[in-house]
MARVEX-565560 format. One record per residue (C-alpha): x, y, z; residue in three letters. Coordinates in pm, whole numbers, padded with zeros to 5 digits, always signed. Layout:
N
XYZAla/...
end
This chain:
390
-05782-00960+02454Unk/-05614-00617+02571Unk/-05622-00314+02298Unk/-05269-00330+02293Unk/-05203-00677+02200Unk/-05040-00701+01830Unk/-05234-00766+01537Unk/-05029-01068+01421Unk/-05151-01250+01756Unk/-05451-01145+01721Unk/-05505-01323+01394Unk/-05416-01593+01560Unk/-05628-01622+01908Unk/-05890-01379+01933Unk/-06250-01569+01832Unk/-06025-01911+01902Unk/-06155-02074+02190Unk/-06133-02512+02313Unk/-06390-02704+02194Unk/-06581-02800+02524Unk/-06719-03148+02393Unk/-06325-03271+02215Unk/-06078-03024+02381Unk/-05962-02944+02063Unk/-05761-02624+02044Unk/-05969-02479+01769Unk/-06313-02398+01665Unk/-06474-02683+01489Unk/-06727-02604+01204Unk/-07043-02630+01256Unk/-07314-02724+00999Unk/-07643-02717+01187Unk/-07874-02510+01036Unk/-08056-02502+01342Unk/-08012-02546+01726Unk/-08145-02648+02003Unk/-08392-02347+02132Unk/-08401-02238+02561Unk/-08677-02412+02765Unk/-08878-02151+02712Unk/-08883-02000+02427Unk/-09215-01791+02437Unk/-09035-01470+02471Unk/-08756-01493+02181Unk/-08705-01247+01897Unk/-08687-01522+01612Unk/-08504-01288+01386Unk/-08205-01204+01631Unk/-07898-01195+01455Unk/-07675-01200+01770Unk/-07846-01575+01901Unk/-07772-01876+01785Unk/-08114-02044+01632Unk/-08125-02042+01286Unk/-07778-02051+01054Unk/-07970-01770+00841Unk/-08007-01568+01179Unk/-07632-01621+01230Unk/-07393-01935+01277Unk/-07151-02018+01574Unk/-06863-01980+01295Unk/-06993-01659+01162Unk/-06993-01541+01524Unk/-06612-01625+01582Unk/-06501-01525+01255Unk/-06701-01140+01319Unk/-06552-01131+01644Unk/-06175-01202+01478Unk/-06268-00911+01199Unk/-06374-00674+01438Unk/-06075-00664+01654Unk/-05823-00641+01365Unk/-06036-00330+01229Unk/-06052-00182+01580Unk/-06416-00211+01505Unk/-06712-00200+01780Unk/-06903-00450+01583Unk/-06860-00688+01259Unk/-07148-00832+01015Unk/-07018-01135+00776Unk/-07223-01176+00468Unk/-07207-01435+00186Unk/-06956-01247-00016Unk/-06788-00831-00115Unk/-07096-00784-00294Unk/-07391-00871-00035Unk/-07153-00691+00208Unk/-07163-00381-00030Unk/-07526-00478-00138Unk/-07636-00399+00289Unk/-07466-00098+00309Unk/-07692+00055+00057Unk/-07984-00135+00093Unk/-07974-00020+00499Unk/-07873+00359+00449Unk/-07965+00492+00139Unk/-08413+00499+00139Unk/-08595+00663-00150Unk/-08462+01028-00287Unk/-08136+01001-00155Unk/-07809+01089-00275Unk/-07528+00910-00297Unk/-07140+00975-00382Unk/-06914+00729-00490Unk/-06565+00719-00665Unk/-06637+00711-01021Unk/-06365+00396-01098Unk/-06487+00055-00866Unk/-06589-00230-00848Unk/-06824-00360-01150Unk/-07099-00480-00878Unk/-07076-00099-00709Unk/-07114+00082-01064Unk/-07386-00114-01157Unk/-07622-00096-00824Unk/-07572+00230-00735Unk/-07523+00378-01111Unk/-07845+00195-01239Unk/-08052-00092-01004Unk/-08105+00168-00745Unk/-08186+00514-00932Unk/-08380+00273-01167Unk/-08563+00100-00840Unk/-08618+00369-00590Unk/-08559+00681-00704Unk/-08179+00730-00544Unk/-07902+01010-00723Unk/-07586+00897-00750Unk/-07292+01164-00814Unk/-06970+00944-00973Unk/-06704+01139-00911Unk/-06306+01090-00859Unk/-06269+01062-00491Unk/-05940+01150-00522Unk/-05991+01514-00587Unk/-06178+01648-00294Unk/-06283+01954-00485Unk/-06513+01734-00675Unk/-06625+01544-00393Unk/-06733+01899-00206Unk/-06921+02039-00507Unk/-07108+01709-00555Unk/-07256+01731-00216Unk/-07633+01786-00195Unk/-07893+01834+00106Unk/-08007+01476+00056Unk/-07639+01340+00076Unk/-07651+01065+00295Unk/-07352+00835+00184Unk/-06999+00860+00076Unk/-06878+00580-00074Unk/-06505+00535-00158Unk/-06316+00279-00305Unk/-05929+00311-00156Unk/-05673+00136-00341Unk/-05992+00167-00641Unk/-06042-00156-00814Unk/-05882-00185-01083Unk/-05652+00180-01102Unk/-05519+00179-00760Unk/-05674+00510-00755Unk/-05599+00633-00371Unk/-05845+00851-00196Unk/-05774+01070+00091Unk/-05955+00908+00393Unk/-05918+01160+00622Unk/-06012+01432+00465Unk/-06307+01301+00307Unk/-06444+01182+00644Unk/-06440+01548+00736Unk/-06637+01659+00404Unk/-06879+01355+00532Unk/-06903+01441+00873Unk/-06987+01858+00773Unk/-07254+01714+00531Unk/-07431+01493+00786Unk/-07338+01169+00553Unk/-07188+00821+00707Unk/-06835+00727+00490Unk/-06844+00412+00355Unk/-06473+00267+00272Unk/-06386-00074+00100Unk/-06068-00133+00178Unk/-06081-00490+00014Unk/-05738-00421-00232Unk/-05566-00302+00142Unk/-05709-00511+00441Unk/-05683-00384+00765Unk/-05339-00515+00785Unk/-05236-00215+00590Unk/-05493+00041+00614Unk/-05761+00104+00905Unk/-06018+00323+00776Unk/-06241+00335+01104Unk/-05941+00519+01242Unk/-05909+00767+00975Unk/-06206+00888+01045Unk/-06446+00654+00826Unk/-06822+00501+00982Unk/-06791+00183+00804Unk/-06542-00036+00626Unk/-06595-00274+00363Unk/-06379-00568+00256Unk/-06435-00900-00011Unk/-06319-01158+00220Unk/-06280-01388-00109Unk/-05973-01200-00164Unk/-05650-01113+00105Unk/-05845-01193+00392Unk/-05886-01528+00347Unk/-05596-01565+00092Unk/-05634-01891-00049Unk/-05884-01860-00330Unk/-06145-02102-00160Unk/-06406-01923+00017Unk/-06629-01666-00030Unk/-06714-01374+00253Unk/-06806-01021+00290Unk/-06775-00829+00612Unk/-06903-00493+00683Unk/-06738-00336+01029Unk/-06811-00035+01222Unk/-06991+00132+01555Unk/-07264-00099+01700Unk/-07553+00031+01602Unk/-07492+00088+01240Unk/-07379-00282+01207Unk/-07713-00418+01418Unk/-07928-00249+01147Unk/-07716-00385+00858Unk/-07722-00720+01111Unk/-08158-00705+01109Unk/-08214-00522+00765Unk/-07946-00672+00526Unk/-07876-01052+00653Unk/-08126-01179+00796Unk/-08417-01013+00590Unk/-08234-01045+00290Unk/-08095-01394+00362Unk/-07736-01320+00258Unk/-07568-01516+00558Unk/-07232-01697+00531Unk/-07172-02046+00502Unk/-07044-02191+00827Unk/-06768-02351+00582Unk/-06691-02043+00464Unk/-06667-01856+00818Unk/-06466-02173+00915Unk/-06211-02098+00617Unk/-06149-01738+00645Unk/-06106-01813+00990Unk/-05838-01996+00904Unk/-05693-01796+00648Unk/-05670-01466+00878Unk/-05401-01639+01057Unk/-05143-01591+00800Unk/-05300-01238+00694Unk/-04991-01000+00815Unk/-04734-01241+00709Unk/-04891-01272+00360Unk/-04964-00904+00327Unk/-04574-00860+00391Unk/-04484-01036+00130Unk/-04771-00931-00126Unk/-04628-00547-00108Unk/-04236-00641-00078Unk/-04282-00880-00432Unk/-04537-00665-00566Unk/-04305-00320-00564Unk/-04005-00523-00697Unk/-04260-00615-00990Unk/-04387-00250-01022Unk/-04023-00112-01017Unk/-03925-00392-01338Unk/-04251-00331-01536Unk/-04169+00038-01493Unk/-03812+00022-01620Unk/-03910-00230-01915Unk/-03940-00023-02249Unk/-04252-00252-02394Unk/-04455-00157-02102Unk/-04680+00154-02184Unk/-04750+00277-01805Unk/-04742+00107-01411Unk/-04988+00205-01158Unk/-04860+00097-00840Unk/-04938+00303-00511Unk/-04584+00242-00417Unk/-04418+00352-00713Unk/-04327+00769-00680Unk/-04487+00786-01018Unk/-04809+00714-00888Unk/-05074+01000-00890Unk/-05139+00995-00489Unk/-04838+00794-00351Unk/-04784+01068-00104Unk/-05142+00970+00043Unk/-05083+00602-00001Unk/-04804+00656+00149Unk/-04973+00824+00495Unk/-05265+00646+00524Unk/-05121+00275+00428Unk/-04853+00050+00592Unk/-04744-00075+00257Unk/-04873-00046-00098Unk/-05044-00444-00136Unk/-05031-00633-00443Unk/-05234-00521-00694Unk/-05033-00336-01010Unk/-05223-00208-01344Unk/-05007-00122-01623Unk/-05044-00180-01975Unk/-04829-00298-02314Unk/-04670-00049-02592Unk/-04915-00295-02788Unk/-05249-00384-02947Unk/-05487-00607-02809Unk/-05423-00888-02988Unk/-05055-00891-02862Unk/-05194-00793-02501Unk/-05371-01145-02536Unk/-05101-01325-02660Unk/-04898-01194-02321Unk/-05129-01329-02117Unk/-05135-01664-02277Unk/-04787-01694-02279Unk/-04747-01672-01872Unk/-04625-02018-01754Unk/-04650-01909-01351Unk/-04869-01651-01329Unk/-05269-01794-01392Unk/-05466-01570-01604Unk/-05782-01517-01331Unk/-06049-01267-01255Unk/-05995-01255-00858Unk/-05678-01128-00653Unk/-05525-01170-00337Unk/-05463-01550-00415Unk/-05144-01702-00274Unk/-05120-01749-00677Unk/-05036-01476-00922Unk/-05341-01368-01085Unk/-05370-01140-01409Unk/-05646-01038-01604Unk/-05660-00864-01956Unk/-05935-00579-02031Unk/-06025-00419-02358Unk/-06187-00090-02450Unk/-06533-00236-02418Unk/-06561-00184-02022Unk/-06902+00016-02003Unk/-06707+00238-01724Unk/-06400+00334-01945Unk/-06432+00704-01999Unk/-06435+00723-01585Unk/-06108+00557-01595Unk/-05744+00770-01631Unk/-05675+00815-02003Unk/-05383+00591-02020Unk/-05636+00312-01940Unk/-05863+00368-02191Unk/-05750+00188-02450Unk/-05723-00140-02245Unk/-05487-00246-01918Unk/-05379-00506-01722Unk/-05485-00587-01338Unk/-05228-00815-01182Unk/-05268-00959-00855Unk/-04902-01020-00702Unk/-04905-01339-00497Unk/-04669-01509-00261Unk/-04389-01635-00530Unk/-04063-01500-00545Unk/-04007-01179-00697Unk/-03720-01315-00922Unk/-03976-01608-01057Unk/-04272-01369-01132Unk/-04013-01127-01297Unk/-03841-01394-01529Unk/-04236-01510-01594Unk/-04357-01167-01742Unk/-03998-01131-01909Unk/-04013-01435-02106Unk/-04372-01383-02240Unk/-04252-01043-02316Unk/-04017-01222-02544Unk/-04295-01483-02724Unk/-04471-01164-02805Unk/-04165-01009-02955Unk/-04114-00701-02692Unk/
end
């Protein structure tokens, strides 16, 4: 399929094919965890991730779904991996080696704080600078002759912290480091980081990418030959392969990905623009809101703003609680980018709070927008407002 063909069609037919055996008009799963091997098979590389012999080598599902991923990225070359966190988990694993350095944004995701801020430096000896990656000043004076990755985390999970892709691709590139971007909160519906100058992007295809809360993917996507040594050193050494259910799910859910991601941002700003009028409600970080920090850079390097909102109560935590008990429509959930409102309460204890923005620290809100009407979310969080007396 041409370059120039849309992206909503392309969710739709590219890694589609008919079924030769049924003539069905799409992909079947399959659940072999083996096939049949060529008549000779003296001269095969048994850990080829790009042949179909062994489910944890790859799967035919995995294949399809890679080659979907890659063309919506404008990628040369996908991996899929069992979930965000083995895709994150390669990344590392495959470019970081002993005495490294690595940068990352100093707010993101609990998995990313945790491996690169303690399992690794503990394990093999790599630095890790934490730094906001939305000052570049900070990102330049934490560089170091053993810099080898720049990790960023753009819309950051869970401020909505925006960092400048561009420009840090150019600090990268003058440093000799690869950028690493997970663009999970965005998808590449609304931001292509490949194209802004990044080497590899990241996304959780638990969340937007699939969209319906019942699968589990990661997907790392990039040039070739960074993606074949994530491909050899990361999946098939490390055994983190996808499900061929899973592949076969998110294939199915990346139909609908523009259409939901349209909605997501339209219902999501309506929601941002009531919580920031309300009185009760203490501050809204939305990436589409003028308010926000870096909404001028959202606002270049994204199509629209997604889903996600943090914002917090003119309350204590005990009322914060009794808020989120009190929501008849929206489900109180860790995950996000569920066709279901999700929203999640978080105290002071979070081991990363002093990273956070001070009007955080004392506890927020993450809440995932999903696909309901604006007016029903809306008169959702307005009448637990009112049960908790604000």
């Amino acid at each position: 399929m041409s370059k120039e063909t849309s992206f909503i069609t392309k969710c739709i037919h590219v890694g589609n094919g008919i079924d030769k055996e049924t003539r069905a008009i799409r992909r079947p799963i399959t659940m072999a965890n083996c096939y049949r091997l060529p008549e000779d098979a003296s001269s095969i590389n048994w850990s080829d991730p790009n042949q179909i012999l062994y489910t944890r080598n790859t799967s035919a599902n995995q294949l399809y779904l890679q080659q979907r991923l890659a063309s919506l990225e404008g990628a040369e070359d996908c991996v899929v991996l069992a979930s965000g966190v083995a895709a994150l988990a390669g990344v590392f694993f495959t470019f970081l080696d002993k005495n490294s350095h690595v940068i990352c944004s100093n707010v993101s995701y609990i998995a990313v704080y945790r491996l690169l801020n303690e399992y690794l430096p503990e394990k093999y000896n790599i630095e890790t600078s934490l730094v906001d990656t939305s000052n570049l000043e900070e990102i330049k004076k934490a560089i170091r002759p053993n810099t080898r990755l720049i990790h960023v985390e753009t819309p950051g999970n869970p401020t909505t912290r925006i960092s400048d892709i561009e420009e840090i691709a150019k600090i990268a590139k003058s440093a000799g480091a690869l950028l690493s971007v997970d663009s999970t909160f965005a998808s590449p519906y609304l931001q292509r980081p490949l194209e802004l100058g990044a080497d590899l992007v990241i996304h959780s295809l638990t969340k937007y990418i699939n969209g319906h809360g019942d699968a589990m993917g990661g997907a790392v996507l990039g040039k070739k030959d960074l993606i074949d040594k994530i491909k050899a050193q990361a999946m098939v050494n490390l055994g983190g392969t996808i499900s061929p259910f899973n592949a076969w799910l998110i294939m199915r859910g990346v139909v609908t990905l523009p259409l939901r991601m349209e909605q997501h941002s339209h219902t999501a700003l309506k929601v941002a623009q009531y919580l920031e009028s309300n009185s009760s409600v203490k501050f809204v970080a939305y990436p589409g809101l003028e308010s926000h920090p870096q909404h001028e850079i959202a606002k270049k390097q994204m199509k629209l703003y997604s889903g996600i909102i943090a914002f917090a109560l003119k309350a204590d935590a005990e009322t914060h609680n009794k808020f989120i008990n009190s929501l008849e429509l929206i489900v109180p959930a860790v995950s996000l980018g569920h066709d279901e409102s999700l929203i999640v309460y978080t105290g002071a204890s979070d081991e990363r709070i002093n990273f956070y923005p001070e009007n955080f620290r004392d506890g927020y809100i993450r809440f995932s927008v999903g696909l309901e009407s604006a007016e029903d979310i809306i008169e959702d969080l307005k009448q637990a407002l009112q049960k908790c007396g604000l």
